[in-house]
MARGULO-789937 format. One record per residue (C-alpha): x, y, z. Coordinates in nm, 4 decimals. Example, Ala and Ser with C-alpha at 12.3 -4.5 7.8 and 13.67 -1.06 7.14 Angstrom:
<pts>
<u->1.2300&v->-0.4500&w->0.7800>
<u->1.3670&v->-0.1060&w->0.7140>
</pts>
This chain:
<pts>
<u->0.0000&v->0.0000&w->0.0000>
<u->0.1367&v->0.3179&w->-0.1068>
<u->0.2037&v->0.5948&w->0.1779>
<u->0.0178&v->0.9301&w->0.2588>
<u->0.3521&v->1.1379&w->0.1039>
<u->0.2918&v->0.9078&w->-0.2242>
<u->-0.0944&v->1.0436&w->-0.2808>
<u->0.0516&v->1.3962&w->-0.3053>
<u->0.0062&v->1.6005&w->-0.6560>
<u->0.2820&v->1.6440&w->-0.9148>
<u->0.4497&v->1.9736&w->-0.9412>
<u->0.2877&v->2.1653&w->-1.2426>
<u->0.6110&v->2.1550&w->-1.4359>
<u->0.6145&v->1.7710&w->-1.3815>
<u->0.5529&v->1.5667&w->-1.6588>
<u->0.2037&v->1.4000&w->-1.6799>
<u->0.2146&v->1.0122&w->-1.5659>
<u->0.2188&v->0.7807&w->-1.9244>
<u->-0.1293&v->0.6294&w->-1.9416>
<u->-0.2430&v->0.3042&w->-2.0287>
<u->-0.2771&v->0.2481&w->-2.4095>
<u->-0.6593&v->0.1904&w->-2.5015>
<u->-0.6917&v->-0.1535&w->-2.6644>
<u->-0.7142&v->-0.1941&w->-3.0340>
<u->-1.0272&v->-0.3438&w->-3.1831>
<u->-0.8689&v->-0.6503&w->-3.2423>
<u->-0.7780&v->-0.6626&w->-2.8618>
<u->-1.1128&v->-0.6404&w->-2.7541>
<u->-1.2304&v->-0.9111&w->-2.9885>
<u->-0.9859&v->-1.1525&w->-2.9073>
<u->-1.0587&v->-1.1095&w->-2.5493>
<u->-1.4067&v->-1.1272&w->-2.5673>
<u->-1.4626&v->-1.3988&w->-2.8435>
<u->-1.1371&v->-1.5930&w->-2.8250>
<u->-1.3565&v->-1.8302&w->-3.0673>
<u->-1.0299&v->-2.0110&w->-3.1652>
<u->-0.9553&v->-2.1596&w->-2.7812>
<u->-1.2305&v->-1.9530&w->-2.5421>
<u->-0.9367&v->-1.7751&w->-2.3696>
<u->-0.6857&v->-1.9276&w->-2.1247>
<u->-0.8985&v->-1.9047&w->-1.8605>
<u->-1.1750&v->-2.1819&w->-2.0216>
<u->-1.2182&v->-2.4636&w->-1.7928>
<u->-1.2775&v->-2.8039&w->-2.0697>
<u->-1.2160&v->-3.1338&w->-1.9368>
<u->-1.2646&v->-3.3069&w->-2.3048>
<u->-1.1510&v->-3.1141&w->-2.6535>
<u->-1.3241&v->-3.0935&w->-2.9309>
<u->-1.1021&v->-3.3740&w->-3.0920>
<u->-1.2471&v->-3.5856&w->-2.7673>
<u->-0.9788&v->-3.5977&w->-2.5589>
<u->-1.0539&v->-3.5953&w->-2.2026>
<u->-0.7847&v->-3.3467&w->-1.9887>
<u->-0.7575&v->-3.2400&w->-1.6428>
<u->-0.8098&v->-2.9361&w->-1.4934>
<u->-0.6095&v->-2.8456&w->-1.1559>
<u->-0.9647&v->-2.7336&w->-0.9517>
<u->-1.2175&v->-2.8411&w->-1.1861>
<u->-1.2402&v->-3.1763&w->-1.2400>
<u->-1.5241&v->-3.4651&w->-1.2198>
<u->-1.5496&v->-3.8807&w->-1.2219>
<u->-1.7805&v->-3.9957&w->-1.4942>
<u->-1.8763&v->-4.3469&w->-1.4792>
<u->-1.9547&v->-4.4816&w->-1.8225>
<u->-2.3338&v->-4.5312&w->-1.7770>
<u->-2.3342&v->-4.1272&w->-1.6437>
<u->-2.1379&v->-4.0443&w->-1.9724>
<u->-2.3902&v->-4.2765&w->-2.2347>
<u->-2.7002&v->-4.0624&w->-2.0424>
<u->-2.5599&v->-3.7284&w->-2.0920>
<u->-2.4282&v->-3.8038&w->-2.4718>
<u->-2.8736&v->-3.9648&w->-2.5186>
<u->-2.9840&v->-3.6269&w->-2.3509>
<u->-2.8224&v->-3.4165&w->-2.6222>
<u->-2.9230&v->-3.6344&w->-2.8767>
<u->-3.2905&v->-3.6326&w->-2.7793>
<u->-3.2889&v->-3.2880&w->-2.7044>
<u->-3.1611&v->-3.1931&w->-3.0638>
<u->-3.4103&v->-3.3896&w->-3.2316>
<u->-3.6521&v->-3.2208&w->-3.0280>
<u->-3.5122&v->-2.8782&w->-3.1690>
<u->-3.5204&v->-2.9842&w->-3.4893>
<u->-3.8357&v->-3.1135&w->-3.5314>
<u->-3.9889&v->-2.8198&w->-3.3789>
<u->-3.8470&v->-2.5836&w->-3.5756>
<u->-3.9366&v->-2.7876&w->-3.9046>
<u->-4.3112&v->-2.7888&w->-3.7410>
<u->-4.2436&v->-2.4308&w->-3.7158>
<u->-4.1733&v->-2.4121&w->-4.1243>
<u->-4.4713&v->-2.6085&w->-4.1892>
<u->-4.6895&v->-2.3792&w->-4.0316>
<u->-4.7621&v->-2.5635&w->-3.7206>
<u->-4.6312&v->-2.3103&w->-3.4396>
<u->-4.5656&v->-1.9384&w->-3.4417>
<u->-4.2657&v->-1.9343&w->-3.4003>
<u->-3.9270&v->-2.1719&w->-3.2145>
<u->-3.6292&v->-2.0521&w->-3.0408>
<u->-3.3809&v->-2.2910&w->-3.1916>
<u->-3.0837&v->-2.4731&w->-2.9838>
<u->-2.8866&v->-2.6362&w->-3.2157>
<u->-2.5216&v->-2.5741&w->-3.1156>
<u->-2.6098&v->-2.5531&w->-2.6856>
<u->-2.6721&v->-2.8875&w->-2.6152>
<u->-2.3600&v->-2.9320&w->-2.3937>
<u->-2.4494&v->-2.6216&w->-2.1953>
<u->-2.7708&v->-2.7318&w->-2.1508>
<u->-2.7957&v->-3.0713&w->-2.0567>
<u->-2.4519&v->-3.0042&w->-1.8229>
<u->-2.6174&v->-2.7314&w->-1.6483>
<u->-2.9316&v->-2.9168&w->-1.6159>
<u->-2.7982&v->-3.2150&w->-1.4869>
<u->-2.5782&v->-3.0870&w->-1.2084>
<u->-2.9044&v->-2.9482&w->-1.0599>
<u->-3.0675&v->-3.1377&w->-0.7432>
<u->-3.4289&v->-3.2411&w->-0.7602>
<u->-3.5095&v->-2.9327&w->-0.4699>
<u->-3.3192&v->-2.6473&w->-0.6922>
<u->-3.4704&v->-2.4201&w->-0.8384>
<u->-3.4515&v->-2.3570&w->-1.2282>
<u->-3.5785&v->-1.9698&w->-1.3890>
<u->-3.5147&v->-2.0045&w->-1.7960>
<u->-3.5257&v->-1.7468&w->-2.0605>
<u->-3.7204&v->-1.8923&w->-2.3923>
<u->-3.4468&v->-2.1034&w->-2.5354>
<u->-3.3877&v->-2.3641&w->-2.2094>
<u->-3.5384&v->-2.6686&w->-2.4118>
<u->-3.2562&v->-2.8789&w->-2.2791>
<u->-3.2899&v->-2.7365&w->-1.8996>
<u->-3.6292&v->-2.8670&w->-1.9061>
<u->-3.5667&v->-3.2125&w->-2.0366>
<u->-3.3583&v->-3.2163&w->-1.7181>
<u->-3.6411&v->-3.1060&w->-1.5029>
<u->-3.9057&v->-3.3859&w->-1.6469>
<u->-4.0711&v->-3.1879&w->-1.8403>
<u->-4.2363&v->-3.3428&w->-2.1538>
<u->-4.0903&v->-3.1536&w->-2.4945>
<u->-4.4698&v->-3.1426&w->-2.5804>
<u->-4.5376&v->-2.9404&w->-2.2875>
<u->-4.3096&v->-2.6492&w->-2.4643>
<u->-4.5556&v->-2.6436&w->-2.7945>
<u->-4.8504&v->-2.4349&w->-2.6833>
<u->-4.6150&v->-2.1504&w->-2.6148>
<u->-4.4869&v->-2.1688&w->-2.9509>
<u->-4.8147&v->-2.2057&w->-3.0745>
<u->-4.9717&v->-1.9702&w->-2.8920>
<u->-5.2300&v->-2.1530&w->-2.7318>
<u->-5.0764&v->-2.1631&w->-2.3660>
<u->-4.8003&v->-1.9973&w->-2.1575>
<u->-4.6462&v->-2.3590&w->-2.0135>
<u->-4.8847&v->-2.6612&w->-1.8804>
<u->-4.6271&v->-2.7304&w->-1.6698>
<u->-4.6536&v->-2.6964&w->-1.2729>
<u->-4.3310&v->-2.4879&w->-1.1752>
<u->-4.2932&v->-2.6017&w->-0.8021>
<u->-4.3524&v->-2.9977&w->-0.9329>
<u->-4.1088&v->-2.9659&w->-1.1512>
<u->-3.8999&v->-2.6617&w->-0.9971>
<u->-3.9045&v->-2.5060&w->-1.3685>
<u->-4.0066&v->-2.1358&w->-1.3615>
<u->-4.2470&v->-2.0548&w->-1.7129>
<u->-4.0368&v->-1.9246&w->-1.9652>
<u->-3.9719&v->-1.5814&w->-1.9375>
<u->-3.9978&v->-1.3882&w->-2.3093>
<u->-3.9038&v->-1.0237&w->-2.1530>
<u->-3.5067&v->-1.0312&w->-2.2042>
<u->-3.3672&v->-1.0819&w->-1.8915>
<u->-3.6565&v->-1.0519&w->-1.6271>
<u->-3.6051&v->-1.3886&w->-1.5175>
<u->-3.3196&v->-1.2810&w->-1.3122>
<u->-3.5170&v->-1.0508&w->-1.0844>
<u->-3.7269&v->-1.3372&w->-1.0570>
<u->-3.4734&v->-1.5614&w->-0.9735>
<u->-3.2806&v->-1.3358&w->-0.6869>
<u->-3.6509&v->-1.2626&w->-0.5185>
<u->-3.6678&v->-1.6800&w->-0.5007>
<u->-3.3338&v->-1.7293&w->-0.3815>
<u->-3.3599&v->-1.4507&w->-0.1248>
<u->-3.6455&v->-1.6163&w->0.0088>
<u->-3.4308&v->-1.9551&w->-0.0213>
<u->-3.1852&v->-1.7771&w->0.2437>
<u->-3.4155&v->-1.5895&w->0.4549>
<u->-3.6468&v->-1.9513&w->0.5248>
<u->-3.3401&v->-2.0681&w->0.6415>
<u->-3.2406&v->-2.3526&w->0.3279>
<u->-2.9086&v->-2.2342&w->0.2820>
<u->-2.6541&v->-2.3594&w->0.4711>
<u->-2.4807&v->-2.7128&w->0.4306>
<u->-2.5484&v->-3.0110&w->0.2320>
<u->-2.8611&v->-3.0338&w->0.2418>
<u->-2.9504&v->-2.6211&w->0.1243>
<u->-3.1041&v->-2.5516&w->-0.1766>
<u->-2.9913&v->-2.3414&w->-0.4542>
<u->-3.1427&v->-2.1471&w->-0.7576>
<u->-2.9682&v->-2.1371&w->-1.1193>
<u->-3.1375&v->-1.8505&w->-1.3642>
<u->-3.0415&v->-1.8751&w->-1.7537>
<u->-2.9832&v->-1.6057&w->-1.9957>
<u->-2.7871&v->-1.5108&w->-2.2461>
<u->-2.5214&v->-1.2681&w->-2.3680>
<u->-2.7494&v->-1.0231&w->-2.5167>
<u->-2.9475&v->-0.9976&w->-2.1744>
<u->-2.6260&v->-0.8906&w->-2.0107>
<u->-2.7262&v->-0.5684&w->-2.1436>
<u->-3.0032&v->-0.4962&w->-1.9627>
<u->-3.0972&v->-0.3474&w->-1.6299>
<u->-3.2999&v->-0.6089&w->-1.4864>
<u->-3.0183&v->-0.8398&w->-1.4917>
<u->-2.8409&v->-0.5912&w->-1.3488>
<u->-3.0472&v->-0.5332&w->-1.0874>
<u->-3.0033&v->-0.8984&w->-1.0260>
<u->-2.6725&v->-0.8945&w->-0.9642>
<u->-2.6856&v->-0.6376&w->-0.7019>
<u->-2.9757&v->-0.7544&w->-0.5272>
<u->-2.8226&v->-1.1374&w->-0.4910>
<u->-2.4863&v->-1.0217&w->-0.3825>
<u->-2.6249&v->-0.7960&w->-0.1167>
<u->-2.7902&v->-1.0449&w->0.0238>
<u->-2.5742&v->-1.3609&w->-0.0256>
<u->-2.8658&v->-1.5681&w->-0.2603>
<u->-2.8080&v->-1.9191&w->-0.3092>
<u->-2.8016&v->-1.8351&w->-0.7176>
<u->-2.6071&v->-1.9305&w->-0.9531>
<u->-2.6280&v->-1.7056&w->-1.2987>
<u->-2.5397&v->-1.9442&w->-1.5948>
<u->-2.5031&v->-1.7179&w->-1.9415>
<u->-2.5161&v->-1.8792&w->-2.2251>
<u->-2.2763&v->-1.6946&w->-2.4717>
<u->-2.3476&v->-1.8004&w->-2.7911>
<u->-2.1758&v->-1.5185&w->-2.9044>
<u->-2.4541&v->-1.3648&w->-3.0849>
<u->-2.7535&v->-1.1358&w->-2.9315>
<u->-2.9512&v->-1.1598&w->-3.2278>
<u->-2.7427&v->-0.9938&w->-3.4998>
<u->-2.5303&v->-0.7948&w->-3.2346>
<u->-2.1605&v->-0.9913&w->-3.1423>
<u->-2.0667&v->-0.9805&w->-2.7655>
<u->-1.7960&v->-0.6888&w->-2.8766>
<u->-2.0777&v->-0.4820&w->-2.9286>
<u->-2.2321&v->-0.5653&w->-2.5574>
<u->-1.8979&v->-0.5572&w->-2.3289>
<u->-1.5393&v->-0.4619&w->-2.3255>
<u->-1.4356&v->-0.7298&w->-2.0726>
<u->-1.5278&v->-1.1002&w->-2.1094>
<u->-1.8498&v->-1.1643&w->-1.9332>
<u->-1.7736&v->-1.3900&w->-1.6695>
<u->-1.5398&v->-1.0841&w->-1.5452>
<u->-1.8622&v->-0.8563&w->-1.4678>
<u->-1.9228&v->-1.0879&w->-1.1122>
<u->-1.5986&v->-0.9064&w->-1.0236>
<u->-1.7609&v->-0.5656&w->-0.9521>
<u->-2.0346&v->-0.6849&w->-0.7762>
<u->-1.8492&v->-0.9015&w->-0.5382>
<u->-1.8861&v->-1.2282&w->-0.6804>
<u->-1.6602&v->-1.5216&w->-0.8703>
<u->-1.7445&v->-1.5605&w->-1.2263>
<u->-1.5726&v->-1.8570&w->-1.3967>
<u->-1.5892&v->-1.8881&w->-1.8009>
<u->-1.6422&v->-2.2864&w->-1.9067>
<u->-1.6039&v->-2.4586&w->-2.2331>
<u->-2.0035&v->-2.4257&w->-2.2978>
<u->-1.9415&v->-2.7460&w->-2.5708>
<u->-1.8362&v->-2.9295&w->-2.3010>
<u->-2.0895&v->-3.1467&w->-2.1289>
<u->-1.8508&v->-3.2863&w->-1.8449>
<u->-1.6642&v->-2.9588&w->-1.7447>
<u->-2.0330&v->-2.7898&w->-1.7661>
<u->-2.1297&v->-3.0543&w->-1.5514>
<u->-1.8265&v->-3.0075&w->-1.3331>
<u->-1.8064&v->-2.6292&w->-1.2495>
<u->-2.2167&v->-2.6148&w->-1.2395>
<u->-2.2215&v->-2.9217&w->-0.9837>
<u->-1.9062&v->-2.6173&w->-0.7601>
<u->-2.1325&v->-2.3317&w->-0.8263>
<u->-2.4685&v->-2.4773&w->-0.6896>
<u->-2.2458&v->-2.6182&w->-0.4413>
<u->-2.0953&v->-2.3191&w->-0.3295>
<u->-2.4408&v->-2.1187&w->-0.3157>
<u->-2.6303&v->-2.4427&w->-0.1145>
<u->-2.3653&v->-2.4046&w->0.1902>
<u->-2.4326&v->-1.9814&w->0.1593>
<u->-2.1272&v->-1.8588&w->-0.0088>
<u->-2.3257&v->-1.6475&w->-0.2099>
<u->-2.4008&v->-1.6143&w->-0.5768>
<u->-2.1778&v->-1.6991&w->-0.8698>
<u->-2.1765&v->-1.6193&w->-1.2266>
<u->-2.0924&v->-1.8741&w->-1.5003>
<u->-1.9929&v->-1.7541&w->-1.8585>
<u->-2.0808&v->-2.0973&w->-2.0858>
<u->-1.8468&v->-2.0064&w->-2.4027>
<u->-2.1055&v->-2.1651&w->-2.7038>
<u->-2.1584&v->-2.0433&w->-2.9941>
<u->-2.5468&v->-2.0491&w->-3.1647>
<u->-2.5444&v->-2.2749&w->-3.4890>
<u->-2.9008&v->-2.1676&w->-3.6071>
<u->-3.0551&v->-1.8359&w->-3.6193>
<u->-3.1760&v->-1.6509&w->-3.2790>
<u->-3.5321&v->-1.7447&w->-3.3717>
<u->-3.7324&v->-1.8496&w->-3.7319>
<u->-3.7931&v->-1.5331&w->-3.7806>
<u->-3.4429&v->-1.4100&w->-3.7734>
<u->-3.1650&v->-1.4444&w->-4.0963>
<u->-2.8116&v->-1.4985&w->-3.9447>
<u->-2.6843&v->-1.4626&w->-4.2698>
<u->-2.7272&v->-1.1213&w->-4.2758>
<u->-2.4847&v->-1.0272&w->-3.9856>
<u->-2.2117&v->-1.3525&w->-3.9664>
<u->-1.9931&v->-1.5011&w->-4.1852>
<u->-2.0270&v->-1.9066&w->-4.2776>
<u->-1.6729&v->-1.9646&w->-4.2209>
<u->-1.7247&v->-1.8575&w->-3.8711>
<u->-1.9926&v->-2.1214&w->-3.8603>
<u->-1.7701&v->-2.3594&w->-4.0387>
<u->-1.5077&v->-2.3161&w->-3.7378>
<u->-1.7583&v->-2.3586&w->-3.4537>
<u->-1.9055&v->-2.7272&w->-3.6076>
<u->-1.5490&v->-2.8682&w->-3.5818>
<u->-1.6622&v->-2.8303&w->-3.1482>
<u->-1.9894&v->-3.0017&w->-3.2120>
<u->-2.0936&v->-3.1056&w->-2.8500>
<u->-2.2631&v->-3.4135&w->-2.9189>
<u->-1.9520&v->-3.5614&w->-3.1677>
<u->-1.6692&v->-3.4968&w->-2.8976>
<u->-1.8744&v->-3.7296&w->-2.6806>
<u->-1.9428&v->-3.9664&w->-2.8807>
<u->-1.5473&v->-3.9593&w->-3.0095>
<u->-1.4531&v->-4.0161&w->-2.6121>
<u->-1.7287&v->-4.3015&w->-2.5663>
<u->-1.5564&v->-4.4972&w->-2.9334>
<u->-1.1966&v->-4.4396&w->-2.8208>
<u->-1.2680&v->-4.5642&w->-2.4151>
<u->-1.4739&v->-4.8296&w->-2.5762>
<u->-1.7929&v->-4.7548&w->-2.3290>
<u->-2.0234&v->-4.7415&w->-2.6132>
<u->-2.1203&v->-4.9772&w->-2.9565>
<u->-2.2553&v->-4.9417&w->-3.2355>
<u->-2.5786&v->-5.1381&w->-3.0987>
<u->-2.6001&v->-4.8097&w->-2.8109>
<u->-2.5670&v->-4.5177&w->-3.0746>
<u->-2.8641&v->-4.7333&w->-3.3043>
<u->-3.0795&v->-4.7490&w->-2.9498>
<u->-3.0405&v->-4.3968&w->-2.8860>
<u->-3.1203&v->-4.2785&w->-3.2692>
<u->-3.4236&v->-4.4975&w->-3.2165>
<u->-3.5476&v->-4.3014&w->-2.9256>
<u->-3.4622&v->-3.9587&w->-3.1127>
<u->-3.6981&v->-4.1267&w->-3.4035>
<u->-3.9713&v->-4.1926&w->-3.1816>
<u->-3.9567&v->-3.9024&w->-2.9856>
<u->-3.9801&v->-3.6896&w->-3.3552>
<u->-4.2491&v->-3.9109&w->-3.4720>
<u->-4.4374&v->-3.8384&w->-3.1267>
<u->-4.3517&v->-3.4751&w->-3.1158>
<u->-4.4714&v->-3.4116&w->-3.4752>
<u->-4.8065&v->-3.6333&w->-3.4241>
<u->-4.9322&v->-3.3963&w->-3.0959>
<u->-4.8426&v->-3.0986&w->-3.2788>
<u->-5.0132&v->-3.1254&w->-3.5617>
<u->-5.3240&v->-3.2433&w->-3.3552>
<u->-5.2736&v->-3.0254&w->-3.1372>
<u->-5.6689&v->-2.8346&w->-3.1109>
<u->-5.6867&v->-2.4858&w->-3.1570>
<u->-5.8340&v->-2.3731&w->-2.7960>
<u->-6.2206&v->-2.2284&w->-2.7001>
<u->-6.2494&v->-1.8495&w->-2.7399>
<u->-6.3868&v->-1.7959&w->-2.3879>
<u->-6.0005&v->-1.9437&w->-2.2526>
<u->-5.8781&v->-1.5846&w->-2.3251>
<u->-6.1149&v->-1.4865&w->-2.0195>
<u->-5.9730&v->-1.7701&w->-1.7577>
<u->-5.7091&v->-1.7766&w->-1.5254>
<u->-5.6797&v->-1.3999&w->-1.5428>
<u->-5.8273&v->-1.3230&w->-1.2127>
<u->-5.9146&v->-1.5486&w->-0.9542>
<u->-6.2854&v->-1.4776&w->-0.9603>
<u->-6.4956&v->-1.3329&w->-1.2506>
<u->-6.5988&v->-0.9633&w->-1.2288>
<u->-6.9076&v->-0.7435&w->-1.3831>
<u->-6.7102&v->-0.6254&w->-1.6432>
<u->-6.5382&v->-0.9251&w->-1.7063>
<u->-6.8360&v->-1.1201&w->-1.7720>
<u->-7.0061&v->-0.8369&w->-1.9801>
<u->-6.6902&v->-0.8658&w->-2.1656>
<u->-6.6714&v->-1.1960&w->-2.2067>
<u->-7.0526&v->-1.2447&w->-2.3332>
<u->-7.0255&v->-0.9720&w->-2.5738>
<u->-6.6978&v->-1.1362&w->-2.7257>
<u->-6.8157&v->-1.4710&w->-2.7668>
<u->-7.1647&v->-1.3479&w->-2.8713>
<u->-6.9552&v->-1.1285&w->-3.1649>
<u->-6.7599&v->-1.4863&w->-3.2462>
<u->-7.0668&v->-1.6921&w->-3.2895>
<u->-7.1965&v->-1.4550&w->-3.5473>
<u->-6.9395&v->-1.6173&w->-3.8068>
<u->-6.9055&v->-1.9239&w->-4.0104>
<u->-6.9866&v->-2.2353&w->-3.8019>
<u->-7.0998&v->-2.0430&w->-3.5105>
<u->-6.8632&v->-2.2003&w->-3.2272>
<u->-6.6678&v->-2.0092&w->-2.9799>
</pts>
């Protein structure tokens, strides 16, 4: 620490102090993107060649039969994505929020969770929620625009899916405050919260807010962004100067940056993190370097704002292939496994496709329910004057 006589002003005919140079703009991106490696502070525990490594504080034991259920998750859960988004082509839902490319991230994340955590998603967790036991049908109507989630959040300790950016995190610090103040923080048996978002939402307030609000207070919550490098068409450059996972520094909290393509060191630092935040050592941020393969949703063109030999680089550390290169090479897996778990992708597909396209269109008076716990005057006037206007066309049924 420098001494009182130290702090004292220069004389005015003293040169002024050199300052630090202001990084280039290729500084900036390499620090941020680092798409090449993720930055030498990226915790991976297997390559994308499939080479399993050690890391000096994060490291995990993965039992063959662990390792074939994680590689089946991402498997399922892409075929989920895909279908849905070809339903989405065919006219069958409004709109999808595609994956493709976060499986690792995802299913790592989701899987690291205990059954009495807490999960708040954005509108792209389709993997989180396969964790949680929730059916990939139950994710249609919101797509479709028939329901907001059929799904019953404490069952299933899956928050709705949130479509304002980044209000889930609000959300998420209120529950994890009240996680610490009811006294289920603590030691191994606490509880802990995990809130998903993205890169983009790291611009906005509310997450923001979050951060101040769980470090205050010490909240069991763990933030997991999913940096897929791309807010819609806007690169994380454009949102940050410093890597993301550095942020938790000024609000008093470790932030660690993980190899987002990397089930098992996903897996790893998430299992630390909701660790950590169980036994009340506060909140912890964790920057899941991914990359987005398909556009931000069907309505979006990624062509328009990224190059295809950017996309070219980022298949070469597929999620799903590095696994399935480690399960070959330790000889944990056959040919007879990979055919099983296409099988279930297959059915899964056929099923998915088969209740969407049946899906039926709901009643018009279902705009009026679960509004307000009981009906009003006005409500009802409303209501009869809306479905009395409906029956006046073509068929005559609300």
């Amino acid at each position: 620490m420098s001494s009182p006589e130290q702090w004292t002003h220069p004389e005015p005919d003293a040169a002024p102090a050199a300052t630090a140079a202001k990084p280039t703009a290729e500084q900036v991106i390499a620090g941020l993107r680092a798409t090449d490696e993720g930055g030498a502070d990226l915790v991976q525990l297997l390559t994308p060649e499939g080479e399993r490594v050690q890391h000096p504080d994060f490291d995990i034991d993965i039992t063959p039969e662990e390792l074939r259920g994680l590689y089946r998750d991402m498997v399922l859960i892409r075929r989920v994505d895909r279908e849905a988004n070809a339903l989405q082509r065919k006219g069958q839902l409004g709109i999808w929020v595609p994956l493709l490319g976060q499986e690792a991230a995802q299913i790592g994340a989701g899987r690291a969770m205990r059954q009495t955590d807490m999960a708040f998603p954005s509108y792209r967790e389709h993997g989180i929620a396969w964790t949680r036991g929730i059916n990939p049908t139950e994710l249609l109507g919101i797509f479709r625009g028939t329901d907001q989630g059929t799904w019953d959040p404490v069952e299933k300790r899956f928050h709705p899916y949130t479509i304002v950016i980044g209000n889930q995190v609000l959300n998420a610090a209120g529950y994890a405050m009240g996680q610490k103040f009811d006294g289920k923080v603590g030691d191994d048996e606490g509880e802990a919260t995990m809130c998903f978002f993205g890169d983009g939402a790291t611009s906005q307030g509310d997450v923001h807010e979050g951060f101040v609000w769980a470090a205050v207070y010490d909240a069991p919550l763990v933030f997991f962004c999913q940096n897929n490098q791309w807010a819609i068409s806007e690169p994380t450059e454009r949102q940050s100067r410093l890597p993301l996972y550095q942020r938790a520094r000024g609000y008093g909290f470790p932030g660690i940056r993980v190899d987002g393509n990397d089930v098992l060191a996903t897996l790893a630092v998430t299992k630390w993190a909701l660790d950590e935040c169980r036994h009340g050592n506060g909140p912890i941020l964790i920057e899941a370097f991914t990359y987005r393969m398909d556009a931000h949703t069907t309505s979006d063109d990624p062509t328009r704002y990224r190059l295809s030999d950017e996309l070219e680089m980022w298949k070469l550390k597929d999620p799903i292939e590095r696994v399935k290169v480690y399960l070959v090479r330790q000889q944990w897996a056959d040919h007879e496994f990979f055919e099983s778990v296409e099988a279930d992708a297959d059915k899964l597909g056929e099923e998915l496709r088969e209740f969407c396209t049946n899906m039926p269109d709901p009643p018009a008076e279902r705009i009026f329910s679960n509004v307000y716990a009981e009906g009003s005057p006005v409500l009802d006037a409303q209501r009869d004057e809306f479905l009395d206007y409906v029956s006046g066309f073509a068929g005559g049924e609300h």
